[in-house]
C-alpha positions as CSV (number, residue, x, y, z in Angstrom):
1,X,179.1,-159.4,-90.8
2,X,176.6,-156.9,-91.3
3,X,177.9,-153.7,-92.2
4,X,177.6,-150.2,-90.4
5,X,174.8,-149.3,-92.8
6,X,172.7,-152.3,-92.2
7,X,173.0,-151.6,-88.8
8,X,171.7,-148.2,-89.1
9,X,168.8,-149.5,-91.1
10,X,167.7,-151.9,-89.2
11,X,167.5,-149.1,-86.0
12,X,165.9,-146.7,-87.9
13,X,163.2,-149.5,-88.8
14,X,162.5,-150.3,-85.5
15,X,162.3,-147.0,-84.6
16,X,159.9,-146.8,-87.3
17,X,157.8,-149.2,-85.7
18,X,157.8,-148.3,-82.3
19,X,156.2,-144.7,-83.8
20,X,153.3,-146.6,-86.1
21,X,152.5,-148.7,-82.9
22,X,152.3,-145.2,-80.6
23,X,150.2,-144.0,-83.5
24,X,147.9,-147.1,-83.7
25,X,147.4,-146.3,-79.9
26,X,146.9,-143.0,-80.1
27,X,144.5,-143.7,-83.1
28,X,143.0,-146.8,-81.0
29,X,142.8,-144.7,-78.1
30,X,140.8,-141.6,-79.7
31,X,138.2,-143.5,-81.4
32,X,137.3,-145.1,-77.9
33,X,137.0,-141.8,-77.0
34,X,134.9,-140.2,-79.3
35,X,132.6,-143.3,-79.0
36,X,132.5,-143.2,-76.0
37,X,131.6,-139.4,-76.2
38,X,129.2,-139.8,-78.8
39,X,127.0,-142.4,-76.8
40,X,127.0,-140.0,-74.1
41,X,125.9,-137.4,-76.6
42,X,123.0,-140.1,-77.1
43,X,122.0,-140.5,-73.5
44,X,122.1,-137.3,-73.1
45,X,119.6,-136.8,-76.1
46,X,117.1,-139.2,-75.6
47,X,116.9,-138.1,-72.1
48,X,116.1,-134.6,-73.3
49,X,113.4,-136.0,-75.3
50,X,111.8,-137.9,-72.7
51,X,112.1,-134.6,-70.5
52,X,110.4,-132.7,-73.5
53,X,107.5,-135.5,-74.4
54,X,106.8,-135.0,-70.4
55,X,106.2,-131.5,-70.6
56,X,104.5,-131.5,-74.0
57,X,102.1,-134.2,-72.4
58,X,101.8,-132.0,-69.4
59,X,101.1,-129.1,-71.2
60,X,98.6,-130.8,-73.2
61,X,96.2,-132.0,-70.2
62,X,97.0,-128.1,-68.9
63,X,95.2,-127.0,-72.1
64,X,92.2,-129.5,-72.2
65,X,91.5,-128.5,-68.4
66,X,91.3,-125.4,-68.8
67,X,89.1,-125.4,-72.0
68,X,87.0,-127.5,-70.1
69,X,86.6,-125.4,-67.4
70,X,85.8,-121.9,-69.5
71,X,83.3,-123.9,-71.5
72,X,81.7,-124.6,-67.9
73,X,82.2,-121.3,-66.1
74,X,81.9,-119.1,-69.1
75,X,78.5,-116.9,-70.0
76,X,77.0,-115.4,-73.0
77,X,76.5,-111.9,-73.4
78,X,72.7,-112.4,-72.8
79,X,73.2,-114.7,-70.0
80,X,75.5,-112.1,-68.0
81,X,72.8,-109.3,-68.7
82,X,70.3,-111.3,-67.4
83,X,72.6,-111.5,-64.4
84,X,72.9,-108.1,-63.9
85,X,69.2,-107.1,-64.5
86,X,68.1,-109.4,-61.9
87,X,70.9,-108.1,-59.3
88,X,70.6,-104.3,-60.2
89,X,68.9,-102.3,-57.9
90,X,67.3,-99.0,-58.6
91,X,68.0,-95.8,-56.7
92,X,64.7,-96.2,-55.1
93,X,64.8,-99.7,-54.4
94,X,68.2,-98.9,-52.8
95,X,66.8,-96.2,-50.3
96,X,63.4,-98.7,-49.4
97,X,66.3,-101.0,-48.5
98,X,68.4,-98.9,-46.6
99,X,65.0,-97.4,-44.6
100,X,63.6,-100.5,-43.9
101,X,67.5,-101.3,-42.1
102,X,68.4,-98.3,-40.7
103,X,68.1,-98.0,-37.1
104,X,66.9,-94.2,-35.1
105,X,69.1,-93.6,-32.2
106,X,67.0,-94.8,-29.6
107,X,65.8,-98.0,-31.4
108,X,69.8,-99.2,-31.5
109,X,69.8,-98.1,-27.9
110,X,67.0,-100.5,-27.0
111,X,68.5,-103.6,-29.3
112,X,72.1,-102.7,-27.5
113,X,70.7,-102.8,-24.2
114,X,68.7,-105.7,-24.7
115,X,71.7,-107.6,-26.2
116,X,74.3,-106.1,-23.7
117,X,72.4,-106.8,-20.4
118,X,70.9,-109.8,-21.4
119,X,73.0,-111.6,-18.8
120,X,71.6,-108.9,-16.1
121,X,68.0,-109.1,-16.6
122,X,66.7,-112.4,-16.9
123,X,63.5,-112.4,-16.3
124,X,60.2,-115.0,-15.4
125,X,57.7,-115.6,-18.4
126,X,55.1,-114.9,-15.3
127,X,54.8,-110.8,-14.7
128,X,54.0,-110.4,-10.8
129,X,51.1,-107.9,-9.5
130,X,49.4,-107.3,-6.1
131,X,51.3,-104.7,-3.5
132,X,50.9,-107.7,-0.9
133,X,52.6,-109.9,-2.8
134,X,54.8,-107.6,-3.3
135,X,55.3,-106.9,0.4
136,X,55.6,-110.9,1.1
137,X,58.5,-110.7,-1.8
138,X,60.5,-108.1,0.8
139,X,60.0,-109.9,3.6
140,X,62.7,-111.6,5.1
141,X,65.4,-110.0,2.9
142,X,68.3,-108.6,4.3
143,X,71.0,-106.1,3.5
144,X,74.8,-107.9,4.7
145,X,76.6,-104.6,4.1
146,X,75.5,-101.7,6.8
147,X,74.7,-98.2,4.9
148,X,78.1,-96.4,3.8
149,X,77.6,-93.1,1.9
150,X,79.5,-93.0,-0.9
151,X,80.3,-96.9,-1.6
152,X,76.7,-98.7,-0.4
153,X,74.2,-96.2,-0.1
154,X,70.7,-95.9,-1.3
155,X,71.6,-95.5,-4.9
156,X,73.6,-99.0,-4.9
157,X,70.9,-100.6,-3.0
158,X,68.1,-99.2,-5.0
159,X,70.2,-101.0,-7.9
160,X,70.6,-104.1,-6.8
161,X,67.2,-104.2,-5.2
162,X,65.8,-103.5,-8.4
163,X,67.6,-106.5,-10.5
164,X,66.5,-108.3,-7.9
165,X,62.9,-107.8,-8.2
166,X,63.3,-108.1,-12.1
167,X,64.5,-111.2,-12.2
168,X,61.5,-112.2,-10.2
169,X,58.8,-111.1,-12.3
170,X,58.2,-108.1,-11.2
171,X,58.3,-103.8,-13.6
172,X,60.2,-102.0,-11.1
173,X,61.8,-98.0,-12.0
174,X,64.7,-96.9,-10.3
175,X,63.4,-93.1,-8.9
176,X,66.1,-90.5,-7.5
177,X,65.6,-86.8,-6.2
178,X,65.2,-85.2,-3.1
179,X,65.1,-87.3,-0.2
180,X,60.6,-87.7,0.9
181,X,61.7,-87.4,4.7
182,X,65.0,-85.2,4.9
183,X,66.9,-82.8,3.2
184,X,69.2,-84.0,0.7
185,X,69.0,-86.2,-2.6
186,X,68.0,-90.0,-2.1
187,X,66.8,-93.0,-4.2
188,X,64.5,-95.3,-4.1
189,X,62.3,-97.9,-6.3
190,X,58.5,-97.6,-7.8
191,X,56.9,-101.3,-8.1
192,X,54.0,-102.0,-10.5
193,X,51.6,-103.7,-8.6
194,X,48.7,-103.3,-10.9
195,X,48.3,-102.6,-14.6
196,X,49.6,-99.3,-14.6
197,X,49.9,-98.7,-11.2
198,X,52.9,-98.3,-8.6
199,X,53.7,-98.5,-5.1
200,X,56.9,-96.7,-3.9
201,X,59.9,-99.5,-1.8
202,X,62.3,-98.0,0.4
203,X,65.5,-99.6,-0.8
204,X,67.7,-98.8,2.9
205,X,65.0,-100.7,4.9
206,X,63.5,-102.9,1.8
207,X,60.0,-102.4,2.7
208,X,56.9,-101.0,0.8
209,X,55.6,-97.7,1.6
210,X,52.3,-97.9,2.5
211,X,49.3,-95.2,2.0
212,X,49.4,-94.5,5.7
213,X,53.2,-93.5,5.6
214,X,53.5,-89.7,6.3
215,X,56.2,-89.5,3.5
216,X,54.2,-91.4,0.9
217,X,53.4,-88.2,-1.7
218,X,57.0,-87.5,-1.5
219,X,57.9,-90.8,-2.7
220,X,56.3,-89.4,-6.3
221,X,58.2,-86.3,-6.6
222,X,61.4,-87.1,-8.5
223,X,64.1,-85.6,-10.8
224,X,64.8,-88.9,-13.0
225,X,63.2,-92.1,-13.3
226,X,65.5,-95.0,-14.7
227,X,63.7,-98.0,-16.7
228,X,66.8,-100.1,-17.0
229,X,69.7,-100.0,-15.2
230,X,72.0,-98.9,-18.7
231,X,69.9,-95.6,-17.7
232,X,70.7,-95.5,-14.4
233,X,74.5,-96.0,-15.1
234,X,74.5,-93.9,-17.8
235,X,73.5,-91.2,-15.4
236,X,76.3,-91.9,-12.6
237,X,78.1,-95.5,-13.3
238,X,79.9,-94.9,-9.6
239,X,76.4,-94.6,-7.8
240,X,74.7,-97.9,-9.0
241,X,77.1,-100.4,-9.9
242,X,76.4,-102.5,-7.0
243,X,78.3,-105.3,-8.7
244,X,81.5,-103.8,-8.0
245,X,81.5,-105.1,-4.6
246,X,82.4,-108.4,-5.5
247,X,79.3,-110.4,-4.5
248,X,75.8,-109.9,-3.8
249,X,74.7,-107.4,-1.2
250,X,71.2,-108.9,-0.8
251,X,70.4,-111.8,2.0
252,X,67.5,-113.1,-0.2
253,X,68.1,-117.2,1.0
């Protein structure tokens, strides 16, 4: 029979064991841990590295492309003087330039009328002459909007009449003052019809005014003669921009 003491003995050695197995595990269990900790340590350094010899071999091309492109783009001291002496102008060079570009008022006038208007005058290579062809050129034209003062009236038709001749060949002036055969002002066209010389055109009836007219020295009294018809409208816009009608006056089919 074992006795009370034995008893406790053997209790106290299996408790004993059961505490040096829980520490085995706990031991067992720890180390796993830390391994397992320490290998992610690992991972986690080599991937670092990799991350770092990436960069260090980006860094490295960086540097060799940009050395090669200052030792491509850069200049000596003499080169950039050379530079700048052959790009340097004097004063006086400067103002040659600046003369030989500059425009007076009247010569930008011509270049913006020439540019502006372009569309309007477009004229034949040929330059007409002769008062009888001139006179054949008028006949059989036709006005399809009757004489209104104030919207169509002789200073609209002298405009249009005028582009129209242009555009045909001919050097035609727009003239304006006081009416040759009434009172009042009026306006009306002068044609070259030889080098130099003009006949006058009655724009209302679109017919030359010949020698024998009655009115004819009146026709070469004037207050203002217009060249183009940036002159004329520059003078009055509202009494010669035929155009504003919406479609051509002139029966010239």
């Amino acid at each position: 029979m074992e006795t009370e003491v034995e008893k406790k003995g053997i209790k106290k050695a299996k408790v004993g064991l059961v505490i040096c197995a829980f520490l085995v595990v706990m031991l067992v269990s720890s180390n796993v841990w830390f391994y397992t900790e320490l290998q992610n340590q690992r991972n986690l350094n080599n991937n670092l590295q990799i991350q770092r010899d990436t960069l260090q071999n980006q860094l490295s091309l960086l540097e060799t492309t940009y050395q090669n492109y200052v030792s491509t783009h850069r200049y000596t001291n003499s080169e950039y003087d050379d530079y700048v002496a052959d790009h340097l102008y004097t004063n006086s060079e400067y103002d040659d330039y600046v003369a030989d570009h500059l425009y007076t008022n009247s010569e930008y006038a011509m270049l913006y009328d020439e540019t502006y208007y372009s569309f309007y005058y477009v004229k034949p290579e040929e330059k007409k002459l002769g008062v009888y062809n001139l006179d054949e050129e008028l006949n059989g034209l036709e006005w399809t909007e009757p004489y209104q003062a104030g919207v169509f009236d002789c200073s609209e038709m002298s405009a249009c009449l005028e582009w129209f001749l242009e555009n045909r060949g001919w050097h035609v002036k727009i003239s304006r003052g006081d009416t040759p055969f009434d009172s009042g002002k009026h306006a009306w066209l002068i044609v070259e019809t030889s080098e130099g010389k003009y006949m006058p055109v009655e724009s209302t009836t679109l017919e030359v005014v010949w020698w024998s007219d009655s009115n004819f020295d009146g026709y070469w009294e004037y207050d203002d003669r217009f060249e183009t018809i940036q002159e004329a409208i520059d003078y009055c816009e509202s009494g010669y921009d035929w155009w504003k009608l919406g479609f051509s006056p002139l029966d010239y089919s």
